[in-house]
N, C-alpha and C positions, 0 to 999 in steps of 0.2 A: 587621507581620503581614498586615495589608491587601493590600500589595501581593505579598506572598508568594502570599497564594491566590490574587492575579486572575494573577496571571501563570502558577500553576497550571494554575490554569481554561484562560486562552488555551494555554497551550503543551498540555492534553490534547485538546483541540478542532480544534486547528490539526493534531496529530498522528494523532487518527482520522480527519481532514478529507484528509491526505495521502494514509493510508494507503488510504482506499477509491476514492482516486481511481487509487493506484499498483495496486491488486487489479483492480479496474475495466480499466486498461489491459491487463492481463496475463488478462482472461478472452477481451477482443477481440485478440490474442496470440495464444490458444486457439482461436480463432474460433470465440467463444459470445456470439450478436447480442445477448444480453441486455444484456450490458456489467456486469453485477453484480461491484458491489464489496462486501468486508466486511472486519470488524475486530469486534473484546473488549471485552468490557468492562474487565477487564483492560487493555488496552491504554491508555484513557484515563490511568490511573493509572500507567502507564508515560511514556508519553509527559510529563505533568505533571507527571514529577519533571526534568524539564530546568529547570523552575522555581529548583532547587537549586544549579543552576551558575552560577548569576548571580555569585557572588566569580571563580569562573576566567571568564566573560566579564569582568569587569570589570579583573582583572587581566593580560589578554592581549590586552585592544579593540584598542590600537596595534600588537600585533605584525604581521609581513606577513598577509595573508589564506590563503596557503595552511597556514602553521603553523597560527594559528587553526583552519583545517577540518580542521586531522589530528588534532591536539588533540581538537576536536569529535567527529571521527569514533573515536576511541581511547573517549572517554568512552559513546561510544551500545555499540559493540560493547562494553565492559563492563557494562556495564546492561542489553544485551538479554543476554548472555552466564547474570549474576548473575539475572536475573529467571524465564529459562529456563529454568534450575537449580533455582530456587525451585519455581517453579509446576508442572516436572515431575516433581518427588517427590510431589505431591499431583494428577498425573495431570490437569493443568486447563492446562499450556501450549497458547494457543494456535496456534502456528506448529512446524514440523517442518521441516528444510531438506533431510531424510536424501536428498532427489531429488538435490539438486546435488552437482556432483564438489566446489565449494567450502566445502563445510561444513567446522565444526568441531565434534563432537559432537551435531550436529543443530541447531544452538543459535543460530551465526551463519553468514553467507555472506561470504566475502572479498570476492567479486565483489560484496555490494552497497556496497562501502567509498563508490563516488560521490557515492551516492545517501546514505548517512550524514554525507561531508563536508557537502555542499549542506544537507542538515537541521540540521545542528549549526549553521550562520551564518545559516539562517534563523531558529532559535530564539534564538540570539544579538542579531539584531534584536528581535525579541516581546518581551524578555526585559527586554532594556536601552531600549524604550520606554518612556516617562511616557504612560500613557494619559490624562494630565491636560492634556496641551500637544497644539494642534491646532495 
């Protein structure tokens, strides 16, 4: 259970650590020198439920790596999909994709699938690290 939460912890920290970095680029995008990034609170609690899929990392570690990241990326666009659902029946979602042609109900972007492979094998590492072995 120990390791349940620290990896929690890391994968929500690593995920808000992401995302303000990816808002961040996309404000100098915008050409706003501030460079301000944000994220939810919410979103911590999103992100560190990657903590969860530790049995499908551990049961797909060998396979080639691009399965792996589709796998990965299948699993984020349901969980942001299921989360966004949740949270916008009670009016507190906080993201809207309705700008882009790639949405899906608002909810996911196709076009970020890259960006969700890459995350899904990063959290894959965090995940299936021992923070006990240096």
């Amino acid at each position: 259970m120990k390791k349940l939460i620290a990896t929690f912890l890391r994968c929500g920290i690593l995920g808000w650590c992401l995302e303000i970095l990816f808002t961040a680029l996309q404000s100098f995008r915008r050409r706003e020198k501030t460079g301000m990034g944000n994220t939810s609170v919410f979103m911590f609690l999103i992100y560190g439920m990657a903590a969860f899929l530790r049995p499908v990392y551990l049961l797909i570690r060998h396979a080639p790596l691009p399965f792996r990241g589709l796998i990965y990326m299948l699993c984020i666009f349901s969980a942001e999909f299921t989360a966004g659902t949740i949270l916008s029946k009670k009016d507190l979602c906080p993201w809207n994709y309705e700008r882009s042609r790639f949405h899906i109900k608002k909810l996911i972007r196709l076009d970020y699938a890259p960006l969700w492979f890459l995350t899904g094998l990063i959290f894959e590492r965090l995940a299936l690290r021992d923070p006990a072995r240096k």
